[in-house]
VOSE-39985 format. One record per atom (N, C-alpha, C): z, x, y. Coordinates in steps of 0.1 Angstrom, whole numbers, padded with zeros to 4 digits, always signed. Atoms other than C-alpha are relative to their C-alpha. Layout:
# VOSE-39985
ZXY ...
END
This chain:
# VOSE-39985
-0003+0013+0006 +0453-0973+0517 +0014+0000-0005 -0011+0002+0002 +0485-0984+0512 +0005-0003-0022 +0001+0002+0015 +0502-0993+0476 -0004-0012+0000 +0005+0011+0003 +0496-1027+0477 -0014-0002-0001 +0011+0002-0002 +0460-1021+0489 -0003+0007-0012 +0005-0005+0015 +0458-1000+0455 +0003-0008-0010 -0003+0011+0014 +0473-1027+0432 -0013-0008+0000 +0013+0013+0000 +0445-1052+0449 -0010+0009-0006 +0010-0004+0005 +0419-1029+0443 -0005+0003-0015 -0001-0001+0019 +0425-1023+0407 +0000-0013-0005 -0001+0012+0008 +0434-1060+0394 -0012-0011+0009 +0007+0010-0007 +0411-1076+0418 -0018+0012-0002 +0019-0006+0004 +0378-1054+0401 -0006-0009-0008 +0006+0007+0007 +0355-1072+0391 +0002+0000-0021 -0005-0004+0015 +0360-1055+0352 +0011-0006-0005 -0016+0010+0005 +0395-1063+0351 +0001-0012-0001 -0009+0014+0000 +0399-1096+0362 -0012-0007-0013 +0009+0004+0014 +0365-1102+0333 +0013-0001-0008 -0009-0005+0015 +0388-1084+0306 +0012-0011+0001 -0013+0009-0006 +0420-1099+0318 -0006-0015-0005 +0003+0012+0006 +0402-1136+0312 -0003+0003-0011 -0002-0004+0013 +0394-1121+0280 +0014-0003-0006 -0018-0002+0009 +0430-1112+0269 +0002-0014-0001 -0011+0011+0000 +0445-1144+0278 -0010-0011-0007 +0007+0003+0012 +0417-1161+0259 +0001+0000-0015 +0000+0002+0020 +0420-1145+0227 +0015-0003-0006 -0016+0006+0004 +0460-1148+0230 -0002-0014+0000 -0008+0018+0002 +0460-1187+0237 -0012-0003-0012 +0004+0009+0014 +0436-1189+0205 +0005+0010-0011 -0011-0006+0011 +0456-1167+0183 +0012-0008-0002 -0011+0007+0002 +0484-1187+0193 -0005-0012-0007 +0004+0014+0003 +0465-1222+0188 -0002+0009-0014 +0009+0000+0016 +0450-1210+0154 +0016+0005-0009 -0015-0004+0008 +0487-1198+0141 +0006+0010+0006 -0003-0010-0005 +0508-1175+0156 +0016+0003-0009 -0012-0005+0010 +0532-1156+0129 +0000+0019-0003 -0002-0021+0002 +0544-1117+0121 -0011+0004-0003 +0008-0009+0004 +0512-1107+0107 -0010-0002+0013 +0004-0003-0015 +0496-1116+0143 +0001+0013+0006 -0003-0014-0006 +0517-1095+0158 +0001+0014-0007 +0005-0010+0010 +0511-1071+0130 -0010+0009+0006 +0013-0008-0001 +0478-1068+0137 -0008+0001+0016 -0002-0003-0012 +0482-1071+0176 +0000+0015+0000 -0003-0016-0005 +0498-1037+0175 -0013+0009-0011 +0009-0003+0004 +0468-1029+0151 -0011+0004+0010 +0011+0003-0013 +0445-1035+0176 +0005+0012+0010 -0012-0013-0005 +0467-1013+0197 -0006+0014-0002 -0003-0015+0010 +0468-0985+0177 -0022+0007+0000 +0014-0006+0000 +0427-0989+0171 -0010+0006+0010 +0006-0007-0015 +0418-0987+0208 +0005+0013+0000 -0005-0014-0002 +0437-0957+0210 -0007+0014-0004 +0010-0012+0010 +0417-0938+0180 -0015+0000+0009 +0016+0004-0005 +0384-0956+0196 -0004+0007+0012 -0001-0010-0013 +0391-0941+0229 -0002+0012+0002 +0002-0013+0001 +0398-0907+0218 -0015+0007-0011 +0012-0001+0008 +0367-0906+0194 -0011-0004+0008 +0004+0007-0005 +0348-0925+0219 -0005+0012+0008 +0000-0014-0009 +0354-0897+0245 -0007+0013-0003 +0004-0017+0006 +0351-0864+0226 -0015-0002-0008 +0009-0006+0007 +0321-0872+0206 -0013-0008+0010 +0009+0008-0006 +0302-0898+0225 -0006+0006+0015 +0003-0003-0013 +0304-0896+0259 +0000+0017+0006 +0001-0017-0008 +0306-0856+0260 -0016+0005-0011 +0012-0004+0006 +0276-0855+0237 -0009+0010+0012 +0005-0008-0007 +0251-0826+0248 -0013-0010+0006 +0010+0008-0009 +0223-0841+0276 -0012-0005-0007 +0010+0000+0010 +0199-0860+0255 -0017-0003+0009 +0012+0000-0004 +0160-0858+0260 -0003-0012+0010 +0005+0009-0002 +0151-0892+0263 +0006-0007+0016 -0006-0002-0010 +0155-0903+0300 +0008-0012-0001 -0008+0018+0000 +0168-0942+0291 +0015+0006-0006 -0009-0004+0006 +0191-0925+0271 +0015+0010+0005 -0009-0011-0005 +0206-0898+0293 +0002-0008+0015 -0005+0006-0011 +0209-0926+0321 +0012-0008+0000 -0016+0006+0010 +0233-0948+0299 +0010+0009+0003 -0008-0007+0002 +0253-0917+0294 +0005+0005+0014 -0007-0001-0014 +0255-0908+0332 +0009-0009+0007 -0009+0013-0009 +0262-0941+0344 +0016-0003-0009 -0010+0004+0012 +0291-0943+0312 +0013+0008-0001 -0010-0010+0001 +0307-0907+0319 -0006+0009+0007 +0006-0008-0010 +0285-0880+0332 +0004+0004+0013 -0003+0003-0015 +0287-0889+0366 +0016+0001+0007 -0013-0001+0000 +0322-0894+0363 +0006+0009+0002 +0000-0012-0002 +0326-0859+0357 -0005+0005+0012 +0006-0013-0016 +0305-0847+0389 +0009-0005+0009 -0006+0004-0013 +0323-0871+0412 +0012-0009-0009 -0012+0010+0014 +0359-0881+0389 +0010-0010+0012 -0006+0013-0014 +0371-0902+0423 -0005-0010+0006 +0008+0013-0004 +0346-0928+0428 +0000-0009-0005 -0009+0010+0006 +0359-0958+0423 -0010-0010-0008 +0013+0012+0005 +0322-0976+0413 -0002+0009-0014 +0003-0006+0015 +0323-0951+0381 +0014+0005-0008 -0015+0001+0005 +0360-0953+0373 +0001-0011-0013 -0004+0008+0012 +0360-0982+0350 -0011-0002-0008 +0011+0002+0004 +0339-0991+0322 -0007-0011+0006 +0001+0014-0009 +0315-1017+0332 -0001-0010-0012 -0001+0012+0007 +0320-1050+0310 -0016+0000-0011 +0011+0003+0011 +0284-1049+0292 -0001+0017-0006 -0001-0006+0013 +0294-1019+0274 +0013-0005-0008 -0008+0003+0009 +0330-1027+0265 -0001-0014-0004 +0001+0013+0014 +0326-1064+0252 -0007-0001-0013 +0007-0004+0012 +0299-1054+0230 +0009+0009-0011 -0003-0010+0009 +0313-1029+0217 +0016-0008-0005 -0009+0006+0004 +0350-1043+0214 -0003-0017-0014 +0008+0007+0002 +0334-1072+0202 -0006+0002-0017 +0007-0008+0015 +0314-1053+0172 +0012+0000-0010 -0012-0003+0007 +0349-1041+0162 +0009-0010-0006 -0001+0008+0008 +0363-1074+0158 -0005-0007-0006 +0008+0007+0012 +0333-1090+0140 +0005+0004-0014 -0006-0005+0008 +0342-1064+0119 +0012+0000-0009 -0015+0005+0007 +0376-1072+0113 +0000-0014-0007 -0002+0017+0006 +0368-1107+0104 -0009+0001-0009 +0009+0000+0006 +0339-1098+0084 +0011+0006-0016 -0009-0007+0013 +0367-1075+0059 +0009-0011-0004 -0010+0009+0001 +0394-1101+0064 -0003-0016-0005 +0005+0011-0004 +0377-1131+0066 +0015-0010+0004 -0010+0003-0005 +0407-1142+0086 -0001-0004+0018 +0004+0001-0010 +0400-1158+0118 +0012+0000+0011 -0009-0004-0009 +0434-1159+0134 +0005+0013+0004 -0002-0018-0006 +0440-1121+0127 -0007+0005+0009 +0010-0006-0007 +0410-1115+0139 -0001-0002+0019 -0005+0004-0010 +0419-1133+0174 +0010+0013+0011 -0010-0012+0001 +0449-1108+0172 -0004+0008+0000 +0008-0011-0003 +0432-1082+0167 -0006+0010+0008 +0006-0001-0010 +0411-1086+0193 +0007+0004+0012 -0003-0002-0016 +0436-1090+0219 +0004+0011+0000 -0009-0014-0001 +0454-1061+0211 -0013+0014+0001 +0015-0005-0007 +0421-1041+0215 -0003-0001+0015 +0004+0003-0014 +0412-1055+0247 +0017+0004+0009 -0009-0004-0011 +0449-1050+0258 +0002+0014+0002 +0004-0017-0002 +0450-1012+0253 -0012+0003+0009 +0007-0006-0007 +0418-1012+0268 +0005-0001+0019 -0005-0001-0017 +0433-1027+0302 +0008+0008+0004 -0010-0013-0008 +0463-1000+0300 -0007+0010-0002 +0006-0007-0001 +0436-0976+0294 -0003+0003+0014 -0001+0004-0013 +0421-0990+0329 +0009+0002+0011 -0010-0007-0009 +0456-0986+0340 +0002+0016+0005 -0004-0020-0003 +0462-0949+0338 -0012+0002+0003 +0009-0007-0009 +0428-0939+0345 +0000+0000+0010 -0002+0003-0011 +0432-0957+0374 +0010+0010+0009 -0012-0007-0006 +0462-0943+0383 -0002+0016-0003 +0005-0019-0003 +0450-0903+0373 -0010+0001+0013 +0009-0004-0009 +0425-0908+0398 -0001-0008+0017 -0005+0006-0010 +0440-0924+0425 +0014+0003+0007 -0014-0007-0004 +0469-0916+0448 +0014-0011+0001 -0013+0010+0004 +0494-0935+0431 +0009+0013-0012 -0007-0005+0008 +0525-0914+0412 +0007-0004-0003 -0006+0010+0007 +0538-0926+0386 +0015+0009+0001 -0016-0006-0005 +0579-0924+0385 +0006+0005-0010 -0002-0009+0015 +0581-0911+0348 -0002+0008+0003 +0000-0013-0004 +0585-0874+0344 -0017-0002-0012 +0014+0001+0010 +0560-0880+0310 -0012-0009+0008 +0014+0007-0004 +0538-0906+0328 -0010+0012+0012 +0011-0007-0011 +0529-0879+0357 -0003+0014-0007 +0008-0007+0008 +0524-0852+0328 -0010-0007-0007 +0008+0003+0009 +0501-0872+0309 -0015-0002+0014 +0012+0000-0014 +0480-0882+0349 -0004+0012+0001 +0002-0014-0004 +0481-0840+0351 -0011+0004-0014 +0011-0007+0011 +0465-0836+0312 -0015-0005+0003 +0010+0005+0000 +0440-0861+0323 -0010+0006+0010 +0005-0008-0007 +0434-0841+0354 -0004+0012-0001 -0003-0012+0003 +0432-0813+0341 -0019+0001-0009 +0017+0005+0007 +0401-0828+0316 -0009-0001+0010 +0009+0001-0006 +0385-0831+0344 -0005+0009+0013 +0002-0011-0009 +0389-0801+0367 +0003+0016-0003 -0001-0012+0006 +0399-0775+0341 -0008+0000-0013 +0013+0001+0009 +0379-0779+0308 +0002-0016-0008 +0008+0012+0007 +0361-0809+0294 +0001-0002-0011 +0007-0003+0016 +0361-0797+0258 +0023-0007-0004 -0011+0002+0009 +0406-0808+0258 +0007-0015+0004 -0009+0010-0002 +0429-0835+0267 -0007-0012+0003 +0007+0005+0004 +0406-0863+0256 +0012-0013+0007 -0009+0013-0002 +0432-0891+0258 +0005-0005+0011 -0006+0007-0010 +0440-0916+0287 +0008-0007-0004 -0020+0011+0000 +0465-0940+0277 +0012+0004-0008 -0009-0008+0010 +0481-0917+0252 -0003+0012-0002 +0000-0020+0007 +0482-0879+0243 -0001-0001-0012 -0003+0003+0017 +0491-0889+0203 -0012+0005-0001 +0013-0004+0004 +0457-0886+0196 -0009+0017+0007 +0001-0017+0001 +0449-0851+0210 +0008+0007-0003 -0011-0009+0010 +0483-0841+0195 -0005+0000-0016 +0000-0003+0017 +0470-0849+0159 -0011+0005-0003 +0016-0005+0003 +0432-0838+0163 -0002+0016+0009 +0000-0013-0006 +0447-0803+0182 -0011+0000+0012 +0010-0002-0012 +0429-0813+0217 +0012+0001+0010 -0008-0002-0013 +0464-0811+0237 +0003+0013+0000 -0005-0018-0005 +0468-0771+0251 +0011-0004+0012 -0007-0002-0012 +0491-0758+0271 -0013+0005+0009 +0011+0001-0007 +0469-0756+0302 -0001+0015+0004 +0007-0018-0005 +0473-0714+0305 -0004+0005-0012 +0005-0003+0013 +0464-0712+0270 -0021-0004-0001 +0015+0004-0007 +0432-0730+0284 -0012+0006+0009 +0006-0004-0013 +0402-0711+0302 -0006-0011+0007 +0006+0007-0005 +0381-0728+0327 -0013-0001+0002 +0017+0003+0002 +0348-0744+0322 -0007+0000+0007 +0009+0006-0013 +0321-0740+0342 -0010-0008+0002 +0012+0016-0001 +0305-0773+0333 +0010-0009+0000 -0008+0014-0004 +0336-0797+0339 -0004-0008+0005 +0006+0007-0014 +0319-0807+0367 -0011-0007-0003 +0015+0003+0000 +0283-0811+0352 -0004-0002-0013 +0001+0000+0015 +0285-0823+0318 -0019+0001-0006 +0014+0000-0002 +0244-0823+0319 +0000+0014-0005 +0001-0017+0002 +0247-0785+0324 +0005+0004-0015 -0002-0005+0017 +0266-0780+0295 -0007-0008-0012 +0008+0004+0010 +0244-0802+0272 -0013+0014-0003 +0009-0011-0004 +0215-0776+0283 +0007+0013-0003 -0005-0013+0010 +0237-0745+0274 +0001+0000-0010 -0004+0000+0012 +0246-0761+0242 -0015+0003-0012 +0011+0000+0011 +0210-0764+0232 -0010+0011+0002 +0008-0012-0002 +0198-0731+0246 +0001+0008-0010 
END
């Protein structure tokens, strides 16, 4: 597939172009409802919260150990699991929309519930949802044969690679490293051994609870 046929395939997934109608939603009613510095304030707020959400999201959630219940451990395949056994399949690459709106969603109820501030909250939002689409981005691009032209963007594709074919348990972070720099999940990768449940996050649920 050529580059182009990789751009389409990415901006033309069903997910994205959802989200994407999203973003540009909550921007033209942030703008309509007021658009002033504490917007963009809490834009890069938003920002900043995907970022933590992500890396919290990752490490405790989705690597949770295999749980009993089968409804329960089927969510979590179809969410990440899976992902892990087969990390190039492009039908378990992105999230699918009826987890992240909810969930995004929650987050800014939330925000307006503390604030009671409806334009922040707008703001908020989008900057949330926009992280999540450059999230989208770089996953995309770690797992696809696209190389980025930054020296840092094609080490951060390698830490993410590395999560996934050297051990599970470090380099948590896709759109940013910051966050496994301050919660000590970024190694140097020979300081790192190698898991032998990368592959099979199931498996290591089952070791964890033997």
């Amino acid at each position: 597939m050529g580059k182009k046929g990789l751009y389409r395939e990415y901006f033309l997934h069903t997910d994205i172009m959802i989200m994407t109608v999203v973003l540009i939603g909550l921007c033209g009613l942030a703008v309509y409802e007021r658009l002033t510095f504490y917007s963009l304030l809490f834009f890069l707020i938003g920002l900043i919260g995907f970022m933590f959400s992500e890396y919290l999201t990752h490490r405790f959630f989705f690597h949770l150990k295999a749980p009993k219940n089968p409804l329960f451990l089927k969510f979590l395949k179809r969410l990440h699991y899976d992902h892990h056994t087969d990390p190039h399949d492009l039908k378990l690459l992105f999230l699918p929309v009826w987890y992240s709106l909810p969930n995004l969603g929650a987050f800014a109820l939330l925000f307006y519930l503390v604030t009671g501030m409806i334009d922040l909250t707008f703001a908020f939002a989008a900057g949330l949802v926009a992280m999540l689409l450059v999230y989208e981005w770089k996953h995309y691009v770690a797992h696809r044969p696209i190389q980025p032209k930054s020296k840092f963007w094609k080490w951060n594709k390698r830490m993410h690679l590395l999560h996934h074919f050297k051990n599970e348990n470090y380099w948590y972070g896709v759109s940013t490293p910051l966050v496994d720099a301050l919660f000590g999940t970024l190694k140097d990768e020979k300081d790192v051994p190698t898991s032998d449940t990368v592959k099979n996050l199931e498996k290591r649920g089952q070791t964890l609870s033997s």
